[in-house]
KOLSE-581422 format. One record per atom (N, C-alpha, C): residue number from 0; chain; atom name; x, y, z. Coordinates in steps of 0.001 Angstrom, whole numbers. Layout:
<fipas>
  num  chaine  atome        u        v        w
  NUM       A     CA        X        Y        Z
...
</fipas>
This chain:
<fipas>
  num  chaine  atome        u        v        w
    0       A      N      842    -1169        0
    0       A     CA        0        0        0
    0       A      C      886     1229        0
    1       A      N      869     2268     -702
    1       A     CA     1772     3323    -1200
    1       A      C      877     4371     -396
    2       A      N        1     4458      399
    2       A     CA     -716     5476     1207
    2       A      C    -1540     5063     2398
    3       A      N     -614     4981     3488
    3       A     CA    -1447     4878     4867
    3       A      C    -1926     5860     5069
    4       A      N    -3090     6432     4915
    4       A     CA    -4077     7221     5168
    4       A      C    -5329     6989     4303
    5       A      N    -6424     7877     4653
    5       A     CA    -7589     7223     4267
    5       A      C    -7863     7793     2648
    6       A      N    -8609     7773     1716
    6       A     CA    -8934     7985      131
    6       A      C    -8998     9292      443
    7       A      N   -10032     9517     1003
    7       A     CA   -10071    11340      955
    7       A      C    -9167    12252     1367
    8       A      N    -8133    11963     1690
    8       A     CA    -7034    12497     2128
    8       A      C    -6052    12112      673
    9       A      N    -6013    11076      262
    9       A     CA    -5323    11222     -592
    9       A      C    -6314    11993    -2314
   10       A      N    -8008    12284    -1717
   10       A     CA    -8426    13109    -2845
   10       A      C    -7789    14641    -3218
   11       A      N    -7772    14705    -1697
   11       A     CA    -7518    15930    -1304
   11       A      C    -6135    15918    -1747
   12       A      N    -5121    15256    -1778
   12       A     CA    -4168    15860    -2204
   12       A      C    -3911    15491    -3379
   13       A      N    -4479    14501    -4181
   13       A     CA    -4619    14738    -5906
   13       A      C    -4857    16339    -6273
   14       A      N    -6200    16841    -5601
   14       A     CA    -6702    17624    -6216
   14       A      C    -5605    18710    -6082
   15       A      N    -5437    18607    -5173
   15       A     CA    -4242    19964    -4868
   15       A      C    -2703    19977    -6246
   16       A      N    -2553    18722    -5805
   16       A     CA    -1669    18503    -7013
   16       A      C    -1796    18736    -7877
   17       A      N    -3195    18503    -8214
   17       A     CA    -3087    18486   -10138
   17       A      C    -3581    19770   -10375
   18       A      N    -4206    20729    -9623
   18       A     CA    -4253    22252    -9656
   18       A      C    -3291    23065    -9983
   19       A      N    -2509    22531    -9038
   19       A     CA    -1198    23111    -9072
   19       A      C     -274    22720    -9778
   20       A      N      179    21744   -10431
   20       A     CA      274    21394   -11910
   20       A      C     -100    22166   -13150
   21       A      N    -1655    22103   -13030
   21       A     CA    -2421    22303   -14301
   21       A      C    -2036    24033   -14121
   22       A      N    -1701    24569   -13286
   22       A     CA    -1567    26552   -12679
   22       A      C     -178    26474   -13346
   23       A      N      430    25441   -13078
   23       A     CA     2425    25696   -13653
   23       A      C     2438    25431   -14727
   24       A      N     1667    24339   -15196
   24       A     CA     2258    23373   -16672
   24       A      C     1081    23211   -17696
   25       A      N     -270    24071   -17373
   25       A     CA    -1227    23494   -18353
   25       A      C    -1396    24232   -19706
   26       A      N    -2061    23801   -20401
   26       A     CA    -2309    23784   -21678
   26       A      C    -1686    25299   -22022
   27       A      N    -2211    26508   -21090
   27       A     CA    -2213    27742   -21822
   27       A      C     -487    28244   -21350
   28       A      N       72    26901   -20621
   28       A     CA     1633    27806   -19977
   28       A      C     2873    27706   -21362
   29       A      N     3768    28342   -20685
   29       A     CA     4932    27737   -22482
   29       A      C     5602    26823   -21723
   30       A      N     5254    25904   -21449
   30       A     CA     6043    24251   -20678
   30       A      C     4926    23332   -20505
   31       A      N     3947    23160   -21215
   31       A     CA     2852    22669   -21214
   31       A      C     3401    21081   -20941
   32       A      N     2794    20605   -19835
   32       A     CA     2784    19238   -19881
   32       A      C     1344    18652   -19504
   33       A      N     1102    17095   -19946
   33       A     CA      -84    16889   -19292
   33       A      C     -529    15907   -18024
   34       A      N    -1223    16239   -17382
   34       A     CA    -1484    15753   -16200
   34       A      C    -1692    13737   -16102
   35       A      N    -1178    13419   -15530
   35       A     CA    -1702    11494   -15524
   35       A      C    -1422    11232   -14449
   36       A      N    -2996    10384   -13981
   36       A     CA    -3318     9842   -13545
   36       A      C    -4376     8633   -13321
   37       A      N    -5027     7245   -12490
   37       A     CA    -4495     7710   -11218
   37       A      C    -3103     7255   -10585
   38       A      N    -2846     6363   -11586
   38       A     CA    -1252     6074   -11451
   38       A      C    -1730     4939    -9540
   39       A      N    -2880     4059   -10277
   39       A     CA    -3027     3182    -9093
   39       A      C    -3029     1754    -9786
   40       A      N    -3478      851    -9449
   40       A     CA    -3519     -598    -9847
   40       A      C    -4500     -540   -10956
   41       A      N    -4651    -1864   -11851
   41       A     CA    -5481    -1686   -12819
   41       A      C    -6680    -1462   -12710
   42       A      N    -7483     -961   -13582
   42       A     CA    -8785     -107   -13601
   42       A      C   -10054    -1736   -13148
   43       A      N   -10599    -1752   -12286
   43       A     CA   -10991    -2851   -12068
   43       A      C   -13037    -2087   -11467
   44       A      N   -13727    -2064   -12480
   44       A     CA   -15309    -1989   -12131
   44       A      C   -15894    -2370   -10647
   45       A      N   -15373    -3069   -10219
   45       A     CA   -15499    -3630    -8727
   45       A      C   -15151    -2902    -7868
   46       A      N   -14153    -2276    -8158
   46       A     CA   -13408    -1350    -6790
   46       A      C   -13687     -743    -6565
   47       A      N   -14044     -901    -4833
   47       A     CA   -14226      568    -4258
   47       A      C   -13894     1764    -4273
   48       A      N   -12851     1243    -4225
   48       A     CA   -11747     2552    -4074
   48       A      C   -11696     3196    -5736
   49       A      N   -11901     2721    -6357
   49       A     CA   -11492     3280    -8181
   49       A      C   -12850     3987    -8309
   50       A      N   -13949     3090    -7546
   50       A     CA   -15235     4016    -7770
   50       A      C   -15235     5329    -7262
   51       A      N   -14661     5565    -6021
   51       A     CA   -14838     6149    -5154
   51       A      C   -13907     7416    -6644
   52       A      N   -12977     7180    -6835
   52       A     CA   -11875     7730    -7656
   52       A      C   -12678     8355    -8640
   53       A      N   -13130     7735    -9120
   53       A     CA   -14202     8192   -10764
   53       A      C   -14894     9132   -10491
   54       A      N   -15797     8950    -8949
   54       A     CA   -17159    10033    -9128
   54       A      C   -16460    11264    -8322
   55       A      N   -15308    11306    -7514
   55       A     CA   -14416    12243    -7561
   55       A      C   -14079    13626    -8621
   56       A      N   -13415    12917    -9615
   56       A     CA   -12860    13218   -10788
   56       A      C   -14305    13440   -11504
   57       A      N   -15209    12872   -11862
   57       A     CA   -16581    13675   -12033
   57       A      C   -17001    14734   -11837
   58       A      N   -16747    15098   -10349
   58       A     CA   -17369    16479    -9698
   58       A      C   -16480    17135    -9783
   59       A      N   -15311    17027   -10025
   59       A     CA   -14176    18369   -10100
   59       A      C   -13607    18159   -11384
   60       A      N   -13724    17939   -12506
   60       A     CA   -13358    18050   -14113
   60       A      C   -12102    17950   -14022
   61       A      N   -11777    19714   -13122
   61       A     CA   -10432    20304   -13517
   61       A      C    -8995    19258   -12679
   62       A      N    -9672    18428   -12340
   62       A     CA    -8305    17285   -12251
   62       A      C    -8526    16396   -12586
   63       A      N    -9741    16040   -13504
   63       A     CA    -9345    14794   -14679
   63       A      C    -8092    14803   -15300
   64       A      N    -7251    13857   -15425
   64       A     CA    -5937    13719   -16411
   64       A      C    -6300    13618   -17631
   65       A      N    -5428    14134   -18153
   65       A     CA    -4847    13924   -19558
   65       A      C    -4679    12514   -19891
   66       A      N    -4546    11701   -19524
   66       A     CA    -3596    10537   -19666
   66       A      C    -3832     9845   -18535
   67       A      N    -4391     8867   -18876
   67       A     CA    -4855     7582   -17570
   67       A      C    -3893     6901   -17460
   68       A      N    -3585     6164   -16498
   68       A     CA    -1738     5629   -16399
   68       A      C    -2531     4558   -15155
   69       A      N    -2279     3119   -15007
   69       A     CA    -2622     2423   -14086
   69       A      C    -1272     1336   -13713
   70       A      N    -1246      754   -13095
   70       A     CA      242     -479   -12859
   70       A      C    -1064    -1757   -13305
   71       A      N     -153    -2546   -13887
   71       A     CA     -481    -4087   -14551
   71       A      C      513    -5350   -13728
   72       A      N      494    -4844   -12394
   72       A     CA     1662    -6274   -11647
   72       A      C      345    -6828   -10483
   73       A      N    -1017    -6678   -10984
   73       A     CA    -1811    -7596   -10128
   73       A      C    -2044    -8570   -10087
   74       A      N    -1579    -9563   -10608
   74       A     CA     -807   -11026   -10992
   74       A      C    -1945   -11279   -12317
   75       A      N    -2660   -12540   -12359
   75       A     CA    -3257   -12655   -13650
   75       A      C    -2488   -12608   -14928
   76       A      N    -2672   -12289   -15989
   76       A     CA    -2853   -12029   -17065
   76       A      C    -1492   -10619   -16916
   77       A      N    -2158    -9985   -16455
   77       A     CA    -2044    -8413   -16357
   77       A      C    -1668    -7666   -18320
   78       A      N    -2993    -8145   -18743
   78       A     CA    -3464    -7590   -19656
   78       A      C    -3726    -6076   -20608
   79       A      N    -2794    -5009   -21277
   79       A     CA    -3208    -3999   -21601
   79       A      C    -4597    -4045   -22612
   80       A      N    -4523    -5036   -23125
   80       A     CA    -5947    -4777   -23903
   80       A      C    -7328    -4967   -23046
   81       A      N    -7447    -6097   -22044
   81       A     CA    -8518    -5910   -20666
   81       A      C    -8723    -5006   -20518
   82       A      N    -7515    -4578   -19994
   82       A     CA    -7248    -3650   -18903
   82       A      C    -7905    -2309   -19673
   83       A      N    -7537    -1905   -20641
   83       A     CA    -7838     -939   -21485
   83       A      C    -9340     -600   -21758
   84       A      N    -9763    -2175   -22507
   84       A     CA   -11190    -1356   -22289
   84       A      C   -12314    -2311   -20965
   85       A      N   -11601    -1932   -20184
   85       A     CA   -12243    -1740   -18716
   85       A      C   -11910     -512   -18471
   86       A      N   -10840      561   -18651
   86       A     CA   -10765     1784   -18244
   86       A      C   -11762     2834   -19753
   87       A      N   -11311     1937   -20678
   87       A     CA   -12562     2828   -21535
   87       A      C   -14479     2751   -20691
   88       A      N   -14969     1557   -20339
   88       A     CA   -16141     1190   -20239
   88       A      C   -16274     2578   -18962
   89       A      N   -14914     2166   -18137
   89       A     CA   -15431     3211   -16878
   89       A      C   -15333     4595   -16579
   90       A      N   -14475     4843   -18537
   90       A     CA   -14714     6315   -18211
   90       A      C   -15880     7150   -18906
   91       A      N   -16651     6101   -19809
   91       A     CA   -17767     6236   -20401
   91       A      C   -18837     6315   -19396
   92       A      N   -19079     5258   -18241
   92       A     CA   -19598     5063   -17351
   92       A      C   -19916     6134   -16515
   93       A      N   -19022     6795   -16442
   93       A     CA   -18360     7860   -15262
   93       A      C   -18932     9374   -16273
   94       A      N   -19306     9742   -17510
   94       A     CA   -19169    10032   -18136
   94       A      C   -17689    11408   -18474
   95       A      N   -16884    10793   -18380
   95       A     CA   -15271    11346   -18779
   95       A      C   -15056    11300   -19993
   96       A      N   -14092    11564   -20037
   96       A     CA   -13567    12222   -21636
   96       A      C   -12057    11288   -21308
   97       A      N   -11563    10312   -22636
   97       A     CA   -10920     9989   -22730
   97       A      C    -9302    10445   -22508
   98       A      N    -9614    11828   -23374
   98       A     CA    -8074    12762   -23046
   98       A      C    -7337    12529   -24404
   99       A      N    -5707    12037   -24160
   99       A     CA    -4827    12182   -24654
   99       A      C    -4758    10591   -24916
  100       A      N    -5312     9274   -24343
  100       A     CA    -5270     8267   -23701
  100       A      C    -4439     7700   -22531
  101       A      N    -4044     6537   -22957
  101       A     CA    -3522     5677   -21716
  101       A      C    -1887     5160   -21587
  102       A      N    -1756     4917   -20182
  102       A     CA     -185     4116   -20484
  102       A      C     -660     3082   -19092
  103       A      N      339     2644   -18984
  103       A     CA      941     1585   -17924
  103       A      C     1909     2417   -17472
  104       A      N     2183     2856   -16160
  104       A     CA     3445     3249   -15392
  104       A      C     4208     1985   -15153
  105       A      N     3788      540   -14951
  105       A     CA     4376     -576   -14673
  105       A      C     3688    -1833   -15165
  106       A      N     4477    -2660   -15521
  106       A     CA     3910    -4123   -16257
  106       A      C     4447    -5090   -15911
  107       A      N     4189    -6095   -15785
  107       A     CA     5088    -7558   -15836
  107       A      C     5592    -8134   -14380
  108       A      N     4636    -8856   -13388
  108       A     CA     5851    -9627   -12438
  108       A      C     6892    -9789   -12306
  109       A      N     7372   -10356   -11750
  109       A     CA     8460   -10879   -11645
  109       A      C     8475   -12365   -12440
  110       A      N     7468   -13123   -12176
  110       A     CA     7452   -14536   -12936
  110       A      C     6778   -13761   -14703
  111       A      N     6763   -13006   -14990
  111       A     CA     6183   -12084   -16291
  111       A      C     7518   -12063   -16912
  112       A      N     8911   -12041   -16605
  112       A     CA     9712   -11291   -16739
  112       A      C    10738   -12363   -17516
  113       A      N    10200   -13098   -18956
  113       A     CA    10500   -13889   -19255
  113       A      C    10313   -13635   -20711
  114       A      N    11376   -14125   -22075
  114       A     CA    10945   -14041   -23090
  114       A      C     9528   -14072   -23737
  115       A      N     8650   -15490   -23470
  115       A     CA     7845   -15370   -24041
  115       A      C     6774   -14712   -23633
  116       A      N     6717   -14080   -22363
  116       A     CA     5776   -12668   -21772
  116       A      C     5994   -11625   -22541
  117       A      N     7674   -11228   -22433
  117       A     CA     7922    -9938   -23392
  117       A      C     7463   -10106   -24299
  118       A      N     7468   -11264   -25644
  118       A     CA     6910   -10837   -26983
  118       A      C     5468   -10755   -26960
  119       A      N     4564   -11316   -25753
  119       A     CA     3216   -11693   -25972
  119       A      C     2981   -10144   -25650
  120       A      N     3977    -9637   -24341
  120       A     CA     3432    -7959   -23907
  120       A      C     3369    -6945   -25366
  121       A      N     4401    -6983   -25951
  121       A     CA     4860    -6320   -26930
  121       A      C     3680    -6275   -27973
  122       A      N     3411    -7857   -28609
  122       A     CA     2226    -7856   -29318
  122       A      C      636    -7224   -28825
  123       A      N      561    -7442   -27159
  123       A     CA     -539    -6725   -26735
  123       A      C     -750    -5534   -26653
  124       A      N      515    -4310   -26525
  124       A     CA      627    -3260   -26477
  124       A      C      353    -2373   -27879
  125       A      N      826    -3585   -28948
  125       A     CA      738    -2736   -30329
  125       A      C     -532    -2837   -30449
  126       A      N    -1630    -4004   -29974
  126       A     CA    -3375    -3832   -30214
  126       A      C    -4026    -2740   -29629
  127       A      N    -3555    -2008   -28735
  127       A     CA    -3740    -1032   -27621
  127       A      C    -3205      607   -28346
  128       A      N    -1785      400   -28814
  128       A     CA     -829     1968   -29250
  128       A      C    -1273     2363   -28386
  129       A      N     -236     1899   -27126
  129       A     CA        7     2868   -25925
  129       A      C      959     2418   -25253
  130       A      N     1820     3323   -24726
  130       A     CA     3525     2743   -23892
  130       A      C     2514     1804   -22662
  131       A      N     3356     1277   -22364
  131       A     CA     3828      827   -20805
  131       A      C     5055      495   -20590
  132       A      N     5914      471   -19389
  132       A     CA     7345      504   -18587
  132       A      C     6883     -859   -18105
  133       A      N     7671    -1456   -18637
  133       A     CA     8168    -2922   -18038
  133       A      C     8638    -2308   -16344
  134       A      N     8152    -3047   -15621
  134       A     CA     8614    -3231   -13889
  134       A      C     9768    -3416   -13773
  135       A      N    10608    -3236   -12617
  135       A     CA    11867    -3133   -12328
  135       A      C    11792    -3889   -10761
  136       A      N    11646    -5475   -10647
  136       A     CA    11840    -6075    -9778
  136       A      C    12565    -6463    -9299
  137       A      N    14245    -5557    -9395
  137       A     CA    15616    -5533    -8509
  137       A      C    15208    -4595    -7587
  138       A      N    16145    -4769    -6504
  138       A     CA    16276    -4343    -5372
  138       A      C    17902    -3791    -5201
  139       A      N    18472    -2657    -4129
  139       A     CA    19325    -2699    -3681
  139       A      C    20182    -2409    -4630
  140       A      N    21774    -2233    -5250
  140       A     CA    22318    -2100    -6016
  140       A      C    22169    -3100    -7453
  141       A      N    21346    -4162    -7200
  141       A     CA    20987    -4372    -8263
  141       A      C    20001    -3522    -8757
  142       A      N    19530    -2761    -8817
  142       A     CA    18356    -1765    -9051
  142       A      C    18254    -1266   -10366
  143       A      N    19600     -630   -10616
  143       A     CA    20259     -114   -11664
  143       A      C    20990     -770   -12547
  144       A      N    21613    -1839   -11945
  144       A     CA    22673    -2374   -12402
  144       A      C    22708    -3509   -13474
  145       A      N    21610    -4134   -13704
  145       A     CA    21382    -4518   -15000
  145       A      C    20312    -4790   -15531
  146       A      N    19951    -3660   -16155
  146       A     CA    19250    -3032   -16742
  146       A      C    17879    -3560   -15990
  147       A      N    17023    -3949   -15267
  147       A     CA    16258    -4165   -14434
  147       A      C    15424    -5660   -15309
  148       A      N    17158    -6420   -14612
  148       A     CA    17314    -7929   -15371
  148       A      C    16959    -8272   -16861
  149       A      N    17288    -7629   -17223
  149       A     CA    17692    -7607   -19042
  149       A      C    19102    -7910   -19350
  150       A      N    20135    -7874   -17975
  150       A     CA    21494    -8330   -17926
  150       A      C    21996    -9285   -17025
  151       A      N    22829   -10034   -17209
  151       A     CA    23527   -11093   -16006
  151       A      C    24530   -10376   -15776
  152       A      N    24586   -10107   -14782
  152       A     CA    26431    -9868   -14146
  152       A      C    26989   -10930   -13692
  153       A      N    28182   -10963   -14469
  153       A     CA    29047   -12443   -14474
  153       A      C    30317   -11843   -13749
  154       A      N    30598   -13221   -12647
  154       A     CA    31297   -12531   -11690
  154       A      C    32936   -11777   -12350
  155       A      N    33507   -11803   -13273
  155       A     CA    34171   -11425   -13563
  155       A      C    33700    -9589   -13931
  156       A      N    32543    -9181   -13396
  156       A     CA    31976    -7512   -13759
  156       A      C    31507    -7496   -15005
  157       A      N    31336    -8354   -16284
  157       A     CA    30796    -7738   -17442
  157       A      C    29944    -8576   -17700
  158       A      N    28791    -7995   -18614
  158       A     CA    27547    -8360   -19038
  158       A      C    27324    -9292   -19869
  159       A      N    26209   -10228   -19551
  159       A     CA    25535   -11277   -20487
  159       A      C    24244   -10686   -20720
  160       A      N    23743   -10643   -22000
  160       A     CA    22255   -10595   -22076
  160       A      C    21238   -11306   -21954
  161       A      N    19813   -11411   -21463
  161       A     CA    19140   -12688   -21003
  161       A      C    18378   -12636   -21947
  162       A      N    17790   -13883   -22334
  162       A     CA    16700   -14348   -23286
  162       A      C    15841   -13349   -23667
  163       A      N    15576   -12445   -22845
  163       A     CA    14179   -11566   -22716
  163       A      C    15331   -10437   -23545
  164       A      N    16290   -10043   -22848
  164       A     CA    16756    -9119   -23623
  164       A      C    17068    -8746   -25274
  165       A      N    17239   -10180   -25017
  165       A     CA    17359   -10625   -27243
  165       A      C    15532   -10206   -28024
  166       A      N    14395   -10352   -26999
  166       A     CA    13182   -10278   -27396
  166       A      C    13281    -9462   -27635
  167       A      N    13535    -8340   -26868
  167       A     CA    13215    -6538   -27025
  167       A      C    14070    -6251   -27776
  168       A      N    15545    -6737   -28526
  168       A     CA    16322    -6256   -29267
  168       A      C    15922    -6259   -30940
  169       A      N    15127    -7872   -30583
  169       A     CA    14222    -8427   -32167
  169       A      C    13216    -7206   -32072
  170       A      N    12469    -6825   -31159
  170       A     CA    11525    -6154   -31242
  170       A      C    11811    -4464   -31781
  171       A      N    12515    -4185   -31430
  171       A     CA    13384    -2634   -31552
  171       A      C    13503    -2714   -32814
  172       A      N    14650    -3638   -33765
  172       A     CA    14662    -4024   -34766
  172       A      C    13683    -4385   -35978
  173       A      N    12387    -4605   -35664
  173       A     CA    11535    -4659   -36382
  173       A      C    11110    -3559   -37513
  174       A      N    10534    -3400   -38672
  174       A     CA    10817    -2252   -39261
  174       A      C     9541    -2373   -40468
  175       A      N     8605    -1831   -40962
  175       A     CA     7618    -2476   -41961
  175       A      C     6113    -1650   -41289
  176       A      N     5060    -2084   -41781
  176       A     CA     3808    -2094   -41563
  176       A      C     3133    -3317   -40483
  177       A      N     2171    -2888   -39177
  177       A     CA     1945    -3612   -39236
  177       A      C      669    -4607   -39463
  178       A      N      793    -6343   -39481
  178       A     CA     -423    -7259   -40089
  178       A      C    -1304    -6975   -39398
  179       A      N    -2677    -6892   -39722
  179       A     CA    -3436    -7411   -38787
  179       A      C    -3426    -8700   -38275
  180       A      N    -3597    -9390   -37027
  180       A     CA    -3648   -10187   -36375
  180       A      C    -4876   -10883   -35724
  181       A      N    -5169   -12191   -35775
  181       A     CA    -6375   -12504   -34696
  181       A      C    -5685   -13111   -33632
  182       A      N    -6310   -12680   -32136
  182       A     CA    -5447   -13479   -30996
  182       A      C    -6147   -14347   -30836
  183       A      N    -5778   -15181   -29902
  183       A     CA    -6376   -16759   -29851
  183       A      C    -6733   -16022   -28246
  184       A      N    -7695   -17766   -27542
  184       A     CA    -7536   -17526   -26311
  184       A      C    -6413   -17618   -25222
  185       A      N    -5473   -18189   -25382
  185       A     CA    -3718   -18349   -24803
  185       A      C    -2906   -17413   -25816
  186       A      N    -2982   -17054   -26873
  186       A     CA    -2210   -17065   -28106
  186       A      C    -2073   -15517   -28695
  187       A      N    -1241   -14817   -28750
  187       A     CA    -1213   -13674   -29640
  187       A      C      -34   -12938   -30475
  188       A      N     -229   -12567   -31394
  188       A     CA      663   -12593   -32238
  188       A      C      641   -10717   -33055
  189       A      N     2104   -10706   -33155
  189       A     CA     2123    -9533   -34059
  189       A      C     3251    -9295   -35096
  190       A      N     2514    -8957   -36326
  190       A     CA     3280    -9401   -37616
  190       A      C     3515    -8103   -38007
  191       A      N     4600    -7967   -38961
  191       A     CA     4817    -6668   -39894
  191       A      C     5361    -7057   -40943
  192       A      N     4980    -6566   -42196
  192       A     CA     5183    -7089   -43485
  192       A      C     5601    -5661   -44130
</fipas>
């Protein structure tokens, strides 16, 4: 839990925040940036707490974000296309305005954190066209230190690359249009021709 204290305390200091944000950095300043949030766990219809969040952001407009941003490490699936339009259904619901759209601030477990996750993430993200940040489940001076396990440190100090790392290198490398695709129910795929 990233806030021992109660929701309305942390409404209260969204709102303050993103006021004061939107007063330094919004649309009409010359450093315009845009506001995202709620930068909480994935958008889930059930939740109290996300409900509680929505009809919030309802009654005060002026700190709706720009840019919806949620974390995807709630084990499952942790799905951007779900996930996605469950945050579309609930901002329709809510009646909100989409914005700028969406990201992921964080993705992928620790047991996620494996070649064939990366290419399945990769392919799910391009059905979506929207970033998400792969998670960084080092600790301690490993934190930084390779590349947030995309590297082996071999005791001699220099780097091996791990399976997953060769994924994202194929992936970087990729270059073309891309296929349309049908996903299966286990199965998804993304082509460029």
């Amino acid at each position: 839990v990233f806030w021992a204290r109660s929701q309305d305390q942390y409404l209260e200091m969204y709102a303050r925040g993103s006021c004061a944000f939107r007063k330094a950095f919004g649309p009409k300043s010359d450093h315009h940036l845009p506001l995202v949030g709620p930068s909480s766990a994935s958008p889930n219809p059930n939740s109290d707490w996300f409900k509680k969040w929505l009809s919030f952001v309802r009654a005060n407009k002026d700190v709706q974000p720009d840019i919806y941003n949620w974390h995807l490490e709630g084990g499952g699936t942790n799905d951007p296309v779900s996930s996605s339009q469950a945050m579309r259904d609930l901002i329709r619901q809510y009646g909100l305005d989409i914005g700028l759209g969406f990201q992921t601030n964080e993705y992928g477990t620790r047991e996620q954190q494996r070649p064939g996750y990366a290419a399945w993430h990769h392919a799910r993200y391009e059905k979506v066209k929207f970033h998400g940040m792969r998670g960084n489940w080092a600790g301690g001076p490993a934190l930084r230190d390779n590349l947030a396990g995309l590297l082996i440190k071999n005791p001699d100090g220099s780097y091996a690359e791990t399976g997953e790392a060769h994924v994202w290198a194929i992936y970087g490398s990729l270059k073309g249009s891309p296929c349309v695709t049908q996903e299966g129910h286990a199965l998804d795929s993304y082509g460029i021709a």
